[in-house]
MDAnalysis code that builds the backbone (N, CA, C; Angstrom):
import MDAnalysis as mda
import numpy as np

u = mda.Universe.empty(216, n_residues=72, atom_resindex=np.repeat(np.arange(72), 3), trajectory=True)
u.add_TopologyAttr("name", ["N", "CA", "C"] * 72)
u.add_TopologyAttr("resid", np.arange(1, 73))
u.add_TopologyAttr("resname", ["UNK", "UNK", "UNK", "UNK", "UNK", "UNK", "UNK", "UNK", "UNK", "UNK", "UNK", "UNK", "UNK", "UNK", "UNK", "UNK", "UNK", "UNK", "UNK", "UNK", "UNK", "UNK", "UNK", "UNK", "UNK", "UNK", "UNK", "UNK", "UNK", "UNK", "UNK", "UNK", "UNK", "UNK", "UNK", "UNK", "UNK", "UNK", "UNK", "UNK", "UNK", "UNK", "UNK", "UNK", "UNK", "UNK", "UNK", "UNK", "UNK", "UNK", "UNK", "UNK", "UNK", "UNK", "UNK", "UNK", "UNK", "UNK", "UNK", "UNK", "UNK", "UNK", "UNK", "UNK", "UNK", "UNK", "UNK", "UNK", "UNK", "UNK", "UNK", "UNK"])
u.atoms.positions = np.array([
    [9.197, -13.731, -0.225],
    [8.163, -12.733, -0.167],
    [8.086, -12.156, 1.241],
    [8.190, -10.932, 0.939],
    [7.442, -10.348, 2.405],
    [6.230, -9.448, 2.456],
    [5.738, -9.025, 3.840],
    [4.261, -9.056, 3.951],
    [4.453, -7.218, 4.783],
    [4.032, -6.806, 4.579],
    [3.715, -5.553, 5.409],
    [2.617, -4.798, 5.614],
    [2.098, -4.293, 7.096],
    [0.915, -3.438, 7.031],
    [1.119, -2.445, 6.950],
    [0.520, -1.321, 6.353],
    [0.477, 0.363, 6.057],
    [-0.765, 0.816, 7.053],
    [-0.582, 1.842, 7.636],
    [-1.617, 2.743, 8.145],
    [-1.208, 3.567, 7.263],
    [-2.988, 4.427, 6.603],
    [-2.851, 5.316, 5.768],
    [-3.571, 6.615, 6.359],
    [-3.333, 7.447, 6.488],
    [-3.706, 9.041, 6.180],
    [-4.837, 9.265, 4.949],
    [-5.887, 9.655, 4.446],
    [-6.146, 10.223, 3.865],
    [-7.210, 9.225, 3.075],
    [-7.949, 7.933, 3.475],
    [-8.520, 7.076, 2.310],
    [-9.767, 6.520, 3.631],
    [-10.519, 7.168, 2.737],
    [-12.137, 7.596, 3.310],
    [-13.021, 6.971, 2.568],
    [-12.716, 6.862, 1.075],
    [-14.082, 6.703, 0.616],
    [-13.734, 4.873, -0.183],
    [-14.778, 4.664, -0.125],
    [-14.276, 3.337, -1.329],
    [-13.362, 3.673, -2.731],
    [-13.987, 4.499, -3.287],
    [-12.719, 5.036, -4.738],
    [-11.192, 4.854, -4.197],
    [-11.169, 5.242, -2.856],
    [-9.560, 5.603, -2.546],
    [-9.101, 4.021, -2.109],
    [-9.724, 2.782, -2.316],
    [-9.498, 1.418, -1.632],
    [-9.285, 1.134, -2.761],
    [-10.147, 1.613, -4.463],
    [-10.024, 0.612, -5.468],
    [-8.581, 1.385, -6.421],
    [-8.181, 2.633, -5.809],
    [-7.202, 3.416, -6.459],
    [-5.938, 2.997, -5.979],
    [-5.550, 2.520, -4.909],
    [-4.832, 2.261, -3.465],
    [-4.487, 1.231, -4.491],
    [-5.224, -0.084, -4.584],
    [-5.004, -1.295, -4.950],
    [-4.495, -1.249, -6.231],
    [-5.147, -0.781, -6.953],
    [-5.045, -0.807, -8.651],
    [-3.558, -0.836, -8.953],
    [-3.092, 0.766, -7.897],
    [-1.659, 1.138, -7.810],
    [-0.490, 0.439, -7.419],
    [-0.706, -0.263, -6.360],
    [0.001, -1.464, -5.961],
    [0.049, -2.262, -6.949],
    [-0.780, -2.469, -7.765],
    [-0.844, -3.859, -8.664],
    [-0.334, -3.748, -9.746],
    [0.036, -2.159, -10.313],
    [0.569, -2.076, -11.078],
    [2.589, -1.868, -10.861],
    [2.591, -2.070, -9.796],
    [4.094, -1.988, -9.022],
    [4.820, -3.330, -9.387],
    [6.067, -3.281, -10.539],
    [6.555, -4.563, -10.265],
    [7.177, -5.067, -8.714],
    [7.205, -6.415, -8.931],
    [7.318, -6.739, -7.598],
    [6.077, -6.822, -6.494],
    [5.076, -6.108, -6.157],
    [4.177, -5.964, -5.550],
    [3.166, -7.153, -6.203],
    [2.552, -8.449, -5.006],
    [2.286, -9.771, -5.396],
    [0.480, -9.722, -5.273],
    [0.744, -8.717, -3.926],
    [-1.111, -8.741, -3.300],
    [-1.247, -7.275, -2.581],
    [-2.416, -6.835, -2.408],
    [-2.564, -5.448, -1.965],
    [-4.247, -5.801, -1.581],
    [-3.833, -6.145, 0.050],
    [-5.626, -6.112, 0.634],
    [-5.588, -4.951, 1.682],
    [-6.850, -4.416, 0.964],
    [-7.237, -2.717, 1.604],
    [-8.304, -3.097, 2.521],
    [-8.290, -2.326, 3.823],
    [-8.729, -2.523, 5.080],
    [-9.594, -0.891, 4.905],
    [-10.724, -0.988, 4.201],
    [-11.353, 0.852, 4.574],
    [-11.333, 1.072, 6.051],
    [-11.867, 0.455, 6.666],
    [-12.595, 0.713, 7.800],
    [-11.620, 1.117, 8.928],
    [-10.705, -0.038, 8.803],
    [-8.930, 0.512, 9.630],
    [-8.190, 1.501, 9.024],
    [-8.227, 1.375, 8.262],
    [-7.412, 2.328, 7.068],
    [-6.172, 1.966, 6.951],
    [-5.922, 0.765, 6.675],
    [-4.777, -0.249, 6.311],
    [-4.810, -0.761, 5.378],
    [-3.502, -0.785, 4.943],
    [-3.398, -1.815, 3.505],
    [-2.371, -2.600, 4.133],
    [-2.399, -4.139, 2.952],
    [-1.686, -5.621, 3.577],
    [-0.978, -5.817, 2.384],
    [0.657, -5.821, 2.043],
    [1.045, -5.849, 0.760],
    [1.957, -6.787, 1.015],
    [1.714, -7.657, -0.039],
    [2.722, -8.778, -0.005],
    [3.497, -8.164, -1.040],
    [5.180, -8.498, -1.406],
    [5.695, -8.083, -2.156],
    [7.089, -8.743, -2.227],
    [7.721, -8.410, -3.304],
    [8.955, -9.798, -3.366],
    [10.112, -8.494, -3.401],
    [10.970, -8.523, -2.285],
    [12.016, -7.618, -1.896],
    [12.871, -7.411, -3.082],
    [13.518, -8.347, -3.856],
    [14.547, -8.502, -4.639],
    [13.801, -7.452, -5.993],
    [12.975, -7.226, -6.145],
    [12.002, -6.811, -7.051],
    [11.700, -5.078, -6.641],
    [11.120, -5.140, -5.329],
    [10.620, -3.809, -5.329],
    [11.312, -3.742, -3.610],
    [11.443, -2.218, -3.095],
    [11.792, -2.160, -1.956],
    [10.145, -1.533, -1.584],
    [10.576, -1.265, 0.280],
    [9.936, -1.006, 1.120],
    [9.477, 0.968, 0.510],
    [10.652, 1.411, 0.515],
    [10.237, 2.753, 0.659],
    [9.758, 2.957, -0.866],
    [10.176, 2.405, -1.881],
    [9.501, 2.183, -3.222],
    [8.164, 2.371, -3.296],
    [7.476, 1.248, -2.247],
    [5.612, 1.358, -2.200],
    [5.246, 2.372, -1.427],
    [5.969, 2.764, -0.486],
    [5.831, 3.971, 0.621],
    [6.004, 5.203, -0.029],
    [6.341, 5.563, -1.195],
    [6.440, 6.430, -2.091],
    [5.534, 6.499, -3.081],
    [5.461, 5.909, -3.652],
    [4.356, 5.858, -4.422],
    [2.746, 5.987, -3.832],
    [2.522, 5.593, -2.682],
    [1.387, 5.748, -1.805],
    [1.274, 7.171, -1.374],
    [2.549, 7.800, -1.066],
    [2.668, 8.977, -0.905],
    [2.660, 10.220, -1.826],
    [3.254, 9.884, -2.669],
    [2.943, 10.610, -4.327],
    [1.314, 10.668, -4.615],
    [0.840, 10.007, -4.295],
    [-0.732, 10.104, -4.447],
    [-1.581, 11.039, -3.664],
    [-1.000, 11.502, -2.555],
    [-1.377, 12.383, -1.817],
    [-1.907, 11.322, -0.440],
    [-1.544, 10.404, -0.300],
    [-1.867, 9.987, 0.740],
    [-0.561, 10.185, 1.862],
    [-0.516, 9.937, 3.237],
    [0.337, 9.606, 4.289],
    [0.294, 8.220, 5.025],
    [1.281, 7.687, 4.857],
    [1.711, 6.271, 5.346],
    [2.184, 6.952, 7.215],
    [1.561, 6.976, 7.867],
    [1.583, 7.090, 9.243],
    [2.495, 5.878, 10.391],
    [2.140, 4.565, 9.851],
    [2.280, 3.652, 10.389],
    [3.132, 2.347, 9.809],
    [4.115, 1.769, 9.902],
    [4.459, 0.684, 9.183],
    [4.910, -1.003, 10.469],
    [3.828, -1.953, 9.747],
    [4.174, -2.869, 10.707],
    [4.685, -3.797, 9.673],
    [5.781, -4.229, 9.827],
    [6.292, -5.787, 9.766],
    [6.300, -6.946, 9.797],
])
């Protein structure tokens, strides 16, 4: 498993923390998805062999959000 932080663009309100998550959770491969409103980070654990990096970074982005930031 690996773990990554997202800085997001565009997620202001609580709806956009429980939409954020939902979405992740419905991602095979994708294990955990903890949303940070206040930073505007999300924490995604996820199993590589399963789903890639730019996979969730796409899909976050398809939503109309911007992934600004990616930590490791």
């Amino acid at each position: 498993m690996l773990q990554v932080q997202l800085d997001i663009l565009g997620m202001s309100k609580h709806y956009n923390v429980s939409f954020i998550r939902e979405k992740m959770l419905t991602l095979k491969g994708v294990i955990s998805s903890d949303i940070f409103l206040k930073h505007k980070k999300v924490k995604i654990t996820y199993n590589p062999d399963v789903i890639t990096l730019n996979k969730i970074i796409n899909t976050i982005e398809e939503e109309g959000y911007a992934v600004i930031h990616v930590k490791r």
